[in-house]
Structure formats: structure tokens, C-alpha cells
PQR file of N, CA, C, O and H, with PARSE charges and radii, in Angstrom:
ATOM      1  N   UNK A   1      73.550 107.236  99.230 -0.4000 1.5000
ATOM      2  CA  UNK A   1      74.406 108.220  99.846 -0.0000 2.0000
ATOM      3  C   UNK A   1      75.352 107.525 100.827  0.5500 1.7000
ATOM      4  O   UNK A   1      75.143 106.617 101.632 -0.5500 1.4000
ATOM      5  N   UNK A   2      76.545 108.277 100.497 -0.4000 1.5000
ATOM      6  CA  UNK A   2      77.758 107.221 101.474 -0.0000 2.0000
ATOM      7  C   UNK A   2      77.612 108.036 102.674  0.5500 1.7000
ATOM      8  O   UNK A   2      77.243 109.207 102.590 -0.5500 1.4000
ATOM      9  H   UNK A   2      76.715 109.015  99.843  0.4000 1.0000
ATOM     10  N   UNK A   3      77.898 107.441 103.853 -0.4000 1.5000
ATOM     11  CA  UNK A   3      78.740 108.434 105.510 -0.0000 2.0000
ATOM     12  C   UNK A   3      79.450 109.024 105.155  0.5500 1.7000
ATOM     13  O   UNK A   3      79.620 108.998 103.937 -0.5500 1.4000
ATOM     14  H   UNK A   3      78.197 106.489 103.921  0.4000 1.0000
ATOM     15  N   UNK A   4      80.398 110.016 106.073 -0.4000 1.5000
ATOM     16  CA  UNK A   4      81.209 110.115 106.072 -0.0000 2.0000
ATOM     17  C   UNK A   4      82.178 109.675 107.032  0.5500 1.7000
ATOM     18  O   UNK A   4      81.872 109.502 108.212 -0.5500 1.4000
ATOM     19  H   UNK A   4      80.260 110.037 107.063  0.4000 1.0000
ATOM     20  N   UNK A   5      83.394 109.477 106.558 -0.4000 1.5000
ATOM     21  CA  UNK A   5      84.208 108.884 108.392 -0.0000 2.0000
ATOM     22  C   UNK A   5      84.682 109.764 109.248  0.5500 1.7000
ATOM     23  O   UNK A   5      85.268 110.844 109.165 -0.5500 1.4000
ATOM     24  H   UNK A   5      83.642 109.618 105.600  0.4000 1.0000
ATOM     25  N   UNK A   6      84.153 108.797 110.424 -0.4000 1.5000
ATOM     26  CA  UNK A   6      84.488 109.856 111.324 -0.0000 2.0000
ATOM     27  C   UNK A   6      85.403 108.827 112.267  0.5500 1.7000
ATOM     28  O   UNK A   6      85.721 107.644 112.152 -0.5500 1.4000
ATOM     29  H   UNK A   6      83.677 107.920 110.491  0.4000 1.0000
ATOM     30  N   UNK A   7      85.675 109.889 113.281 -0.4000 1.5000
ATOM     31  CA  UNK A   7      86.509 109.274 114.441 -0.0000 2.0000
ATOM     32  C   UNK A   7      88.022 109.280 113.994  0.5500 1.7000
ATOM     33  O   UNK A   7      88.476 110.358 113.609 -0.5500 1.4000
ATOM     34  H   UNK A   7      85.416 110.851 113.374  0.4000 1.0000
ATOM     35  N   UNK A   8      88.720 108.337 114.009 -0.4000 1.5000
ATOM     36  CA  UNK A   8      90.296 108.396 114.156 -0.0000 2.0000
ATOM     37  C   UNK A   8      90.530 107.878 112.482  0.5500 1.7000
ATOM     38  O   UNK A   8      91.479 108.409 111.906 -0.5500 1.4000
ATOM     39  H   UNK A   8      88.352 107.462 114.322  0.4000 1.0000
ATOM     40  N   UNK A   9      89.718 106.891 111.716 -0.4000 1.5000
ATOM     41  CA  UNK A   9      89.831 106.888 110.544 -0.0000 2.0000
ATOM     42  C   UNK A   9      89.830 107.806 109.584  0.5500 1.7000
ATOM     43  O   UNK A   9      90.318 107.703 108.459 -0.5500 1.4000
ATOM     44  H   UNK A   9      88.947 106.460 112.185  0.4000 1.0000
ATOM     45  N   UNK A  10      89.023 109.100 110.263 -0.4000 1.5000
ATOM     46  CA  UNK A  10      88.840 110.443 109.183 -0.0000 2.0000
ATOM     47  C   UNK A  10      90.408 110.616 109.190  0.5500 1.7000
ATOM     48  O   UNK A  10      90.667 111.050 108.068 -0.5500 1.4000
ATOM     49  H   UNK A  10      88.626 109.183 111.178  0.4000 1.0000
ATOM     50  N   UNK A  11      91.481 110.501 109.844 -0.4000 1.5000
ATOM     51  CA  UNK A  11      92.799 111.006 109.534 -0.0000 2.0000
ATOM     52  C   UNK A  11      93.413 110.281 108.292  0.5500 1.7000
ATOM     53  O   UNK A  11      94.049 110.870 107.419 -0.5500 1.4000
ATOM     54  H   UNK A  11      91.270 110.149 110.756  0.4000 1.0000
ATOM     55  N   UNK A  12      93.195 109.154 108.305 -0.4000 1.5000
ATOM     56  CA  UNK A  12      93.847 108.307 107.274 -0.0000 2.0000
ATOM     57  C   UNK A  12      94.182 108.622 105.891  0.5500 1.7000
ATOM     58  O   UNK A  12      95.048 107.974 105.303 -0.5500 1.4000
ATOM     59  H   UNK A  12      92.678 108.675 109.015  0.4000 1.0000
ATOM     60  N   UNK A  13      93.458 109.715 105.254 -0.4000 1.5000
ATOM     61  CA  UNK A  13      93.897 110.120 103.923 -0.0000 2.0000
ATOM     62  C   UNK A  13      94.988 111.151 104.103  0.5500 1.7000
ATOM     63  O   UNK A  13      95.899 111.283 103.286 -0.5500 1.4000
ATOM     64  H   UNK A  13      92.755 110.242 105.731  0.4000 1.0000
ATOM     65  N   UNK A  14      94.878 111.808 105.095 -0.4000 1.5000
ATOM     66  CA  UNK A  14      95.867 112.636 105.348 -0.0000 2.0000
ATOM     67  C   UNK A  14      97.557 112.249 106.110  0.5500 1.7000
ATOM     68  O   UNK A  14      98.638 112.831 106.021 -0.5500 1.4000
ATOM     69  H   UNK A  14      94.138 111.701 105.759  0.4000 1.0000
ATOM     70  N   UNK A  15      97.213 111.267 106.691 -0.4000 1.5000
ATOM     71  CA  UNK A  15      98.182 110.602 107.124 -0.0000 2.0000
ATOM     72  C   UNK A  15      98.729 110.012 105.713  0.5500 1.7000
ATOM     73  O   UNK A  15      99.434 110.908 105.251 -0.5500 1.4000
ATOM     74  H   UNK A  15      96.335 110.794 106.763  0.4000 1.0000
ATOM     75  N   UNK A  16      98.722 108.842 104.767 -0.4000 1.5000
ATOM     76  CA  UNK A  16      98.586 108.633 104.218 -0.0000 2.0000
ATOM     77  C   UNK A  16      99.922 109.483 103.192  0.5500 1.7000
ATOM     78  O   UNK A  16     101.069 109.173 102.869 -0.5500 1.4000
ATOM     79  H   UNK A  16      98.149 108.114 105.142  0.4000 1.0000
ATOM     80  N   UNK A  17      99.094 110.581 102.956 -0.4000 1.5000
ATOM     81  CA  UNK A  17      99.253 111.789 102.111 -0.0000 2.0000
ATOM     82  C   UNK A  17     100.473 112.817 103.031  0.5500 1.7000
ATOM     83  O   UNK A  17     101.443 113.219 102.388 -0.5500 1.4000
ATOM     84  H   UNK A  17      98.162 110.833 103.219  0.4000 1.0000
ATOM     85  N   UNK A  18     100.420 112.988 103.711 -0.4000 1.5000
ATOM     86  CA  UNK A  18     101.708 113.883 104.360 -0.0000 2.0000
ATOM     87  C   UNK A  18     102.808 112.686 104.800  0.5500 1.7000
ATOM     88  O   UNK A  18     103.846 113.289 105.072 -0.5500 1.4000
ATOM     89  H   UNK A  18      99.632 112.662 104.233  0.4000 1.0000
ATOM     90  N   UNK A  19     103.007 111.280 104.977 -0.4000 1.5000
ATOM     91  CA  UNK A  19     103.862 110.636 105.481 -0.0000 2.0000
ATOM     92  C   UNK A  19     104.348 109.379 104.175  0.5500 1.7000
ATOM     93  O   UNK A  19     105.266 108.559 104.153 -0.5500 1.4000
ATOM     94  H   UNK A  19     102.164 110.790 104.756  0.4000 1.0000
ATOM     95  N   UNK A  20     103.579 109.613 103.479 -0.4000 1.5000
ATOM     96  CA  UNK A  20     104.288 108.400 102.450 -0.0000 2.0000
ATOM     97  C   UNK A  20     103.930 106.955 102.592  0.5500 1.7000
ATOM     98  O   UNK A  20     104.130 106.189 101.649 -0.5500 1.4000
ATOM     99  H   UNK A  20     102.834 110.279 103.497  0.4000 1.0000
ATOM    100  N   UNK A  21     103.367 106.506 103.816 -0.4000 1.5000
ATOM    101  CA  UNK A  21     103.572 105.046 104.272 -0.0000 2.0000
ATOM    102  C   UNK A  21     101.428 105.284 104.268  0.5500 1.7000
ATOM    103  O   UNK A  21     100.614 106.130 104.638 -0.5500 1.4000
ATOM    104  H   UNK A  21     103.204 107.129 104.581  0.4000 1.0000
ATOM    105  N   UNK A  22     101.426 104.119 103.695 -0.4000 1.5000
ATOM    106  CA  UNK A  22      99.543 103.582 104.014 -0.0000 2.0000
ATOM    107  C   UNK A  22      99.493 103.230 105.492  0.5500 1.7000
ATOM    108  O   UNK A  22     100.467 102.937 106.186 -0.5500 1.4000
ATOM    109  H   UNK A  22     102.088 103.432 103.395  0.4000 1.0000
ATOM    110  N   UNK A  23      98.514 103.285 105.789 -0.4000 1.5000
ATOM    111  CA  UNK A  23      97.695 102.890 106.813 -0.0000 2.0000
ATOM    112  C   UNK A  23      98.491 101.693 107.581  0.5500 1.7000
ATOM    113  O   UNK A  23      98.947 101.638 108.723 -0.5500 1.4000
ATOM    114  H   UNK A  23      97.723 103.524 105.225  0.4000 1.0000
ATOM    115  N   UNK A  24      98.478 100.768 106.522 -0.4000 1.5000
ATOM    116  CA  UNK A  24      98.475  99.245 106.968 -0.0000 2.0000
ATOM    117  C   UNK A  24      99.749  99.088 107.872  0.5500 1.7000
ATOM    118  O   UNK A  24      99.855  98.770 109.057 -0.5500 1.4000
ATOM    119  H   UNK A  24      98.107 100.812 105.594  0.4000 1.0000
ATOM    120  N   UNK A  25     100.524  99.361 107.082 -0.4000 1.5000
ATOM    121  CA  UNK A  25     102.026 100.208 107.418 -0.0000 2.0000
ATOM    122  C   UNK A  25     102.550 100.580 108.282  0.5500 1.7000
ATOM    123  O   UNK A  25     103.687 100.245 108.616 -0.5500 1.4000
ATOM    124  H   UNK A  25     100.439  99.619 106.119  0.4000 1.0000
ATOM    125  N   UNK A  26     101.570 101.653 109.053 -0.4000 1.5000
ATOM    126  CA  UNK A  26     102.107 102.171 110.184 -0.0000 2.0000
ATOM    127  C   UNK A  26     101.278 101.014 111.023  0.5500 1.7000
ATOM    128  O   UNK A  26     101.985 100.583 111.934 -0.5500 1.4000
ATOM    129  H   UNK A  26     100.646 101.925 108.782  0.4000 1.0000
ATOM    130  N   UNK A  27     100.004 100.406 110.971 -0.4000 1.5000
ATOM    131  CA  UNK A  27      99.596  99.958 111.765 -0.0000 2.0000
ATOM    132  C   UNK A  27     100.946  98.262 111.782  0.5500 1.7000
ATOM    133  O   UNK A  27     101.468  97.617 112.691 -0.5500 1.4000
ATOM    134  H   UNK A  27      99.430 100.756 110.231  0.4000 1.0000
ATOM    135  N   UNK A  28     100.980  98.210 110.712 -0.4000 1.5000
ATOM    136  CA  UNK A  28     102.328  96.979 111.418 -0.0000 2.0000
ATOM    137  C   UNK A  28     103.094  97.198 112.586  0.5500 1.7000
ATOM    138  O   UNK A  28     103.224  96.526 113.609 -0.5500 1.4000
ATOM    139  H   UNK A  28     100.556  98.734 109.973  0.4000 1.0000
ATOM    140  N   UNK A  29     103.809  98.806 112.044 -0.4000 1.5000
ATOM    141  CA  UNK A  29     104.958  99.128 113.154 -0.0000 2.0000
ATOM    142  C   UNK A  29     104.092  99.015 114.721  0.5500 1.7000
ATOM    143  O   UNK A  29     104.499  98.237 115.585 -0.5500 1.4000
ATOM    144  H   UNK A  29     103.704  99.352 111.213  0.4000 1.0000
ATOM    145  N   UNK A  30     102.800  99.941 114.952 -0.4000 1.5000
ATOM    146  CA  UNK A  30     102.591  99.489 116.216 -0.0000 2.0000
ATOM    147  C   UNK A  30     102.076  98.241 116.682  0.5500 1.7000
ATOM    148  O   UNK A  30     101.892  98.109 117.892 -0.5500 1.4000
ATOM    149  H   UNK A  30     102.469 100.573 114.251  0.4000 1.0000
ATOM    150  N   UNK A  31     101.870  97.495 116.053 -0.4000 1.5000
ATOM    151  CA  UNK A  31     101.886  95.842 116.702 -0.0000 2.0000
ATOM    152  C   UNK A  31     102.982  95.719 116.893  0.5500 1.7000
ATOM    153  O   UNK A  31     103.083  95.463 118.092 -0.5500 1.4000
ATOM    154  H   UNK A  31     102.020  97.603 115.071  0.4000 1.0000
ATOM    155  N   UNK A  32     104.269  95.746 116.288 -0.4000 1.5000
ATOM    156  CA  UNK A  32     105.629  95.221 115.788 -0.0000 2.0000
ATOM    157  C   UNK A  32     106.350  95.856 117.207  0.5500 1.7000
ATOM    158  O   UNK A  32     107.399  95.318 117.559 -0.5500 1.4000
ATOM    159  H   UNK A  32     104.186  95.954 115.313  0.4000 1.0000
ATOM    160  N   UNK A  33     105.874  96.861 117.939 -0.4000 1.5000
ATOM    161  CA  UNK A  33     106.016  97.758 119.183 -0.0000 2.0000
ATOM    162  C   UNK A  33     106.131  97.176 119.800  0.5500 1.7000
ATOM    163  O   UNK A  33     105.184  96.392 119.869 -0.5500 1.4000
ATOM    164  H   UNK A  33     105.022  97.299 117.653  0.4000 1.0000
ATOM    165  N   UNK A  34     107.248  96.927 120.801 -0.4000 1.5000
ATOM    166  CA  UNK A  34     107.076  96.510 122.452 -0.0000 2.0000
ATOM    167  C   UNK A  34     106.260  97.184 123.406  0.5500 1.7000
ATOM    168  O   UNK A  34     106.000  96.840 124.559 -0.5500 1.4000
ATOM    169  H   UNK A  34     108.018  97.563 120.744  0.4000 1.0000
ATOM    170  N   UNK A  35     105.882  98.213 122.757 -0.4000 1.5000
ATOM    171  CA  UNK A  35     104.974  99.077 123.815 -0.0000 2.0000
ATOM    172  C   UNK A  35     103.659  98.782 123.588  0.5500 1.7000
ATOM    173  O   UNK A  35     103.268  98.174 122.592 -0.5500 1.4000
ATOM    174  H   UNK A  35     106.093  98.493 121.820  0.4000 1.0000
ATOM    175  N   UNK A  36     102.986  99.171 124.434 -0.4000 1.5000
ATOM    176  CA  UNK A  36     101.563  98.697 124.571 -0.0000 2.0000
ATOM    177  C   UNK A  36     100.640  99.664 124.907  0.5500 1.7000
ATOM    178  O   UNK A  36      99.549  99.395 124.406 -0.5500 1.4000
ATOM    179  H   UNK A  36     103.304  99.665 125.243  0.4000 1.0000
ATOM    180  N   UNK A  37     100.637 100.794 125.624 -0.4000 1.5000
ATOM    181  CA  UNK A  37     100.013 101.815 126.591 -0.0000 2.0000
ATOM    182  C   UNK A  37      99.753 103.153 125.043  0.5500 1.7000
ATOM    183  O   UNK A  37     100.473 103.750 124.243 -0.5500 1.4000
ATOM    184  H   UNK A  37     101.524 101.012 126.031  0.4000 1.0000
ATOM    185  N   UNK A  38      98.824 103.084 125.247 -0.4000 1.5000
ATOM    186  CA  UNK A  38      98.440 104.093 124.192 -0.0000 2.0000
ATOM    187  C   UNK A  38      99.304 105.331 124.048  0.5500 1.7000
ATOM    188  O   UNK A  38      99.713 105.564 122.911 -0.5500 1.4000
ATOM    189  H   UNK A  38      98.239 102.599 125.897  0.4000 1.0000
ATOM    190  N   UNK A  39      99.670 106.218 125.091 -0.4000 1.5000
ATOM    191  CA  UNK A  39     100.345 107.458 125.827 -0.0000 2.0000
ATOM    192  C   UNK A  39     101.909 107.295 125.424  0.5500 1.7000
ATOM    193  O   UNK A  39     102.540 108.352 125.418 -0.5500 1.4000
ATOM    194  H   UNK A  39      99.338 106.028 126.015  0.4000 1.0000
ATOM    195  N   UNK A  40     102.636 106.087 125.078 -0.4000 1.5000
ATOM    196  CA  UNK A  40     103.776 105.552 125.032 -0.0000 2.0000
ATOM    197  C   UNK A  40     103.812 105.535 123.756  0.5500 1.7000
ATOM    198  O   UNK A  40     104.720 106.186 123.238 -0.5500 1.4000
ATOM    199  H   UNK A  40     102.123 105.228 125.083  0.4000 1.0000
ATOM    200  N   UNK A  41     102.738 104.710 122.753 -0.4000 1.5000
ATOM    201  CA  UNK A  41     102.833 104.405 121.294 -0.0000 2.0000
ATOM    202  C   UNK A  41     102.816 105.684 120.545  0.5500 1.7000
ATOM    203  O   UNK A  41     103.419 105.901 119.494 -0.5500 1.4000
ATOM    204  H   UNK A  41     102.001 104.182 123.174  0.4000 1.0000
ATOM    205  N   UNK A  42     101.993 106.580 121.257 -0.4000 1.5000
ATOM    206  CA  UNK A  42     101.391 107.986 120.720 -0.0000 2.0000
ATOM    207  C   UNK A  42     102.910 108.873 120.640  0.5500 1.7000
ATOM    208  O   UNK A  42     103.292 109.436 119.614 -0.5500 1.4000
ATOM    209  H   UNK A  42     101.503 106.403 122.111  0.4000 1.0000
ATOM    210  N   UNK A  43     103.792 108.860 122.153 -0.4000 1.5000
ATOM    211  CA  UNK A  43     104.897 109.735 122.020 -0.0000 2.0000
ATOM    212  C   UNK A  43     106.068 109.040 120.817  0.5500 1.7000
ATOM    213  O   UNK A  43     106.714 109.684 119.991 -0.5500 1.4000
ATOM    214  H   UNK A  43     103.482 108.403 122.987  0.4000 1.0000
ATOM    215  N   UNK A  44     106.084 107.399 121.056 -0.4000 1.5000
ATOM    216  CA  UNK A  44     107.102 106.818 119.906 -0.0000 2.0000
ATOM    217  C   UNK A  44     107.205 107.119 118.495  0.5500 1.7000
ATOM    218  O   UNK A  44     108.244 107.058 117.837 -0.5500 1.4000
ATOM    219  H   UNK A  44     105.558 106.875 121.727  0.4000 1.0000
ATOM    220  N   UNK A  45     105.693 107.552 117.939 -0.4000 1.5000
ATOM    221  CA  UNK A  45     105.454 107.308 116.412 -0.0000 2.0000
ATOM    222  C   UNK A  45     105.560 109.382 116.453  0.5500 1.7000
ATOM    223  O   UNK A  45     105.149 110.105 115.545 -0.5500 1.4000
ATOM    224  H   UNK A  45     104.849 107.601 118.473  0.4000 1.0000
ATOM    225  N   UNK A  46     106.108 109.784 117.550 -0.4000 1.5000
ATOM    226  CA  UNK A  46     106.386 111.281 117.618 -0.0000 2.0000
ATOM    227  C   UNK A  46     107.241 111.453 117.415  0.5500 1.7000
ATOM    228  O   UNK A  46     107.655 112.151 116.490 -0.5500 1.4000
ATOM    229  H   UNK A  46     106.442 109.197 118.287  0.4000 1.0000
ATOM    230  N   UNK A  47     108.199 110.538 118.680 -0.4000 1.5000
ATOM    231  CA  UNK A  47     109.692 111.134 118.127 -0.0000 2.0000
ATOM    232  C   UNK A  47     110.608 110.406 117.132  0.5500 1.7000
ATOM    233  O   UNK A  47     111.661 110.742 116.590 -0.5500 1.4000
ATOM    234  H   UNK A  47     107.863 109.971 119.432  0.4000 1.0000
ATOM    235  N   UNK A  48     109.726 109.107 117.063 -0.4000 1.5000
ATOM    236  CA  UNK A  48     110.891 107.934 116.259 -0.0000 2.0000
ATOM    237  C   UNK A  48     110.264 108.297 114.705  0.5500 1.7000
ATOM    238  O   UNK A  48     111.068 108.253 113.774 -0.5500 1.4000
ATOM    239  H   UNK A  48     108.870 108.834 117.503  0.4000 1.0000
ATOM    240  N   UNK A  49     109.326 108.534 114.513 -0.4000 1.5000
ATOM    241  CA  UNK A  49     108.616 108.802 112.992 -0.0000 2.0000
ATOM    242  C   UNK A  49     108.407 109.989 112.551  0.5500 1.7000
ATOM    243  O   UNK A  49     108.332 110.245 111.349 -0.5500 1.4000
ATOM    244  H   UNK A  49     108.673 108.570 115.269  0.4000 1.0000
ATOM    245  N   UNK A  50     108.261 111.055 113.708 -0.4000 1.5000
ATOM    246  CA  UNK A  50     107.490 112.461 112.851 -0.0000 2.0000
ATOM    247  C   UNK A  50     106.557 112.780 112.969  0.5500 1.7000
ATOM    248  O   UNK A  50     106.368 113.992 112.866 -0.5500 1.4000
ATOM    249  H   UNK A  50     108.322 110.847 114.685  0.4000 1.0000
ATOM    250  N   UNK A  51     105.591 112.026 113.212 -0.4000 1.5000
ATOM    251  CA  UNK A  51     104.412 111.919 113.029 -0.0000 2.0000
ATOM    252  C   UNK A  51     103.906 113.188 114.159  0.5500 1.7000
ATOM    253  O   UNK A  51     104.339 113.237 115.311 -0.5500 1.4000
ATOM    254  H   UNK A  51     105.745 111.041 113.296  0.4000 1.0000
ATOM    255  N   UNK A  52     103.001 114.096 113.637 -0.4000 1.5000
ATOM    256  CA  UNK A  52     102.316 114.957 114.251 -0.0000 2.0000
ATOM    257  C   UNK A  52     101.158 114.394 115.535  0.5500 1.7000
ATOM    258  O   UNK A  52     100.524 113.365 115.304 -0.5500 1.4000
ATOM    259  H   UNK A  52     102.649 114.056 112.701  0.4000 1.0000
ATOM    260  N   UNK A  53     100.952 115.116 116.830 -0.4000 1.5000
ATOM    261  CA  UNK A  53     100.156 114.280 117.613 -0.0000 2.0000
ATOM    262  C   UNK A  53      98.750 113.867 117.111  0.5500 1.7000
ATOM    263  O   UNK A  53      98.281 112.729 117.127 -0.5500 1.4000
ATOM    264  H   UNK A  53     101.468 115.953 117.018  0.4000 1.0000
ATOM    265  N   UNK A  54      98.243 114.850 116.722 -0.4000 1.5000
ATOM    266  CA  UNK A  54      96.591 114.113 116.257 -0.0000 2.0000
ATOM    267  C   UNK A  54      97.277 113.271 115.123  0.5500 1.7000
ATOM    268  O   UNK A  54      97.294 112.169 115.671 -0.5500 1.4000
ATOM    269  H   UNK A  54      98.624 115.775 116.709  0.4000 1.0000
ATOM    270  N   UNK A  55      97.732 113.128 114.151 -0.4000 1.5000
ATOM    271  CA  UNK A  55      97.831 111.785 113.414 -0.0000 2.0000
ATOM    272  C   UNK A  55      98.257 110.686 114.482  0.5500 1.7000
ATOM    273  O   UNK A  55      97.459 109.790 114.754 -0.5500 1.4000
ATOM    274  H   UNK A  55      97.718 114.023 113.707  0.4000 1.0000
ATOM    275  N   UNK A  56      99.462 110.742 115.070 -0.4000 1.5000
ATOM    276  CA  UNK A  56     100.116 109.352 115.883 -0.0000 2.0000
ATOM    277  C   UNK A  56      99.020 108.629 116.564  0.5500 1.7000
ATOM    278  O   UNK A  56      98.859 107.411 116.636 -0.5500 1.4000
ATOM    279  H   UNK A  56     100.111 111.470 114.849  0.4000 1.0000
ATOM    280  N   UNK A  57      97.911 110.085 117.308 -0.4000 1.5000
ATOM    281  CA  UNK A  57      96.502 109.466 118.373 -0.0000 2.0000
ATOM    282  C   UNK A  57      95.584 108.685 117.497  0.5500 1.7000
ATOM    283  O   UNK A  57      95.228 107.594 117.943 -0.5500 1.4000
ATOM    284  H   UNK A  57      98.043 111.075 117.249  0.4000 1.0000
ATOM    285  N   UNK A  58      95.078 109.098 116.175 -0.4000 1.5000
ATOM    286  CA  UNK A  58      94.415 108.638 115.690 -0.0000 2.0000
ATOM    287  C   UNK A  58      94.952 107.128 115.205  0.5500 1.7000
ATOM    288  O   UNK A  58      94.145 106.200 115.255 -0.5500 1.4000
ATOM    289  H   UNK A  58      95.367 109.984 115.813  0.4000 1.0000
ATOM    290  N   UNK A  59      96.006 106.940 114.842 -0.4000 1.5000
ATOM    291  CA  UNK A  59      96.466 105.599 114.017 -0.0000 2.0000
ATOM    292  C   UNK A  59      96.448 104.844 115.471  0.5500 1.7000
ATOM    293  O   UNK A  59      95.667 103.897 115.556 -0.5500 1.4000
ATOM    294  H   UNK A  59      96.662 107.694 114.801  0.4000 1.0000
ATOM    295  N   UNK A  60      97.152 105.139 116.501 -0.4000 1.5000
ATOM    296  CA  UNK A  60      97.132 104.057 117.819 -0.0000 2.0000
ATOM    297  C   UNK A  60      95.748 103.932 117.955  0.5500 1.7000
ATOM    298  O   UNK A  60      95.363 102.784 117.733 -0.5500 1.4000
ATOM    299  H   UNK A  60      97.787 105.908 116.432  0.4000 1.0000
ATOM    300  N   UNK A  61      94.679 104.906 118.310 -0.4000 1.5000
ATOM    301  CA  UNK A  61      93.647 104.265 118.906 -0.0000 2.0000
ATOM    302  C   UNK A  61      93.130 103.570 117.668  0.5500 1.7000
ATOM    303  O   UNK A  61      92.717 102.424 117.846 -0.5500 1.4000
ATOM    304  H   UNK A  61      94.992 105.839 118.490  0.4000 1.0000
ATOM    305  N   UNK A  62      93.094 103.939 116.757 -0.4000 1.5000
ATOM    306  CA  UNK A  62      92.514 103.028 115.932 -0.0000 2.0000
ATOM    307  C   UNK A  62      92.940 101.306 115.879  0.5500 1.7000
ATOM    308  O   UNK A  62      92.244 100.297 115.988 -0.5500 1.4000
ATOM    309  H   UNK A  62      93.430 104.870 116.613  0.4000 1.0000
ATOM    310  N   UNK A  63      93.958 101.447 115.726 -0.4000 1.5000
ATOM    311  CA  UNK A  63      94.957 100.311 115.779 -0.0000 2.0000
ATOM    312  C   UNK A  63      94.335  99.624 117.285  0.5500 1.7000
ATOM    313  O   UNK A  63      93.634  98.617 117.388 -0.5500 1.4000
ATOM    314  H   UNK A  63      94.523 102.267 115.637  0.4000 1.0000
ATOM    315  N   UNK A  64      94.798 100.448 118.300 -0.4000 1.5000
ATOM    316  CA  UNK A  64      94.237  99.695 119.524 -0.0000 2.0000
ATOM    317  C   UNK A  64      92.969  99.039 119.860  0.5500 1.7000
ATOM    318  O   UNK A  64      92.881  98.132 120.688 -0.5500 1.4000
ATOM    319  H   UNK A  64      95.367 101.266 118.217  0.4000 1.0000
ATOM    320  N   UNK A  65      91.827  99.608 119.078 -0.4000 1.5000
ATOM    321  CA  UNK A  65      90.589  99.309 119.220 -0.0000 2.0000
ATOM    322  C   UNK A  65      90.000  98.571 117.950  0.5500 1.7000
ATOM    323  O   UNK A  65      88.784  98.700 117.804 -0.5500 1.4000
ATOM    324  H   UNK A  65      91.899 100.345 118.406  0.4000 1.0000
ATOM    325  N   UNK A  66      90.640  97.857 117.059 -0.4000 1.5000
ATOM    326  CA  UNK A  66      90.860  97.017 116.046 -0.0000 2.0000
ATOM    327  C   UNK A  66      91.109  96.020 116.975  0.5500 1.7000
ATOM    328  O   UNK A  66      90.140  95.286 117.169 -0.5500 1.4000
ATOM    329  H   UNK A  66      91.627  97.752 117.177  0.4000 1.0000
ATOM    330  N   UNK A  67      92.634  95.633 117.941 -0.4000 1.5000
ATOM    331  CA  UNK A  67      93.236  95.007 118.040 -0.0000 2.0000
ATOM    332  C   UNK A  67      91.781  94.527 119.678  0.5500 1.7000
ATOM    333  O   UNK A  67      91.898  93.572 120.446 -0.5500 1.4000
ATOM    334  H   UNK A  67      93.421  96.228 117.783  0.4000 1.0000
ATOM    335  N   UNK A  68      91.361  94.909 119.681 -0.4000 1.5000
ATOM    336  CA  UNK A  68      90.244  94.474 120.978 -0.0000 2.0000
ATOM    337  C   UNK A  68      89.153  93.881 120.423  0.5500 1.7000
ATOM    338  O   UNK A  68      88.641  93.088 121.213 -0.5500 1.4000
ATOM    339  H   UNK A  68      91.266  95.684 119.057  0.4000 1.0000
ATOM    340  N   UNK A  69      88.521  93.963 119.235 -0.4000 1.5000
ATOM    341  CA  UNK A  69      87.381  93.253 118.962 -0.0000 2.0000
ATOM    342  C   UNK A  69      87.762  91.712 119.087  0.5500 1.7000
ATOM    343  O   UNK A  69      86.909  90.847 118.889 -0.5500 1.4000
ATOM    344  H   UNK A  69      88.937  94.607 118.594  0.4000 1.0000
TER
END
């Protein structure tokens, strides 16, 4: 029996699926970011992409807490 995902990855099929671009993708653009502050990346991928707030939160923190291990 598989998990299921949870946390900020459960968005990813849906992100995915309503925006056209994979995962990997958006996670380039926020490295590729001069910004850094979660609150900042979250409003950019709002107004510069579209991106709805629970998707933008989920791909940054994810992204952010990738980028810390």
C-alpha cells in the first residue's frame, strides 16, 4: 500500500494540470529569483505568473525546504 502525499507536494498534480509548466519548472524560476523571503516569492509567482495563493505557497515552501537540506 502506497501513502498518500501530503503537505505542499499534494498540490503538484494540480499545479501541474491548471498551469501547463511541471514542477521542475516552476521550481527553476524560484531559484532563478532574486528574491529570497518566502512572503515575496509567494506574492511574485501571483502577480508575475497567475498562480493562485495556495499553489504559489505550496511550490515556494516546498522549493524552500528542498533548498535547506
Amino acid at each position: 500500500m502506497t501513502n498518500p502525499v501530503k503537505g505542499p507536494a499534494s498540490y503538484f498534480p494540480s499545479i501541474e494540470r491548471t498551469y501547463g509548466r511541471p514542477v521542475a519548472e516552476w521550481q527553476e524560476l524560484i531559484r532563478a529569483s532574486p528574491l529570497t523571503r518566502h512572503g515575496e516569492l509567494v506574492a511574485w509567482l501571483k502577480t508575475e505568473h497567475g498562480l493562485g495563493h495556495g499553489h504559489a505557497n505550496a511550490l515556494v515552501a516546498h522549493t524552500l525546504a528542498e533548498d535547506r537540506r
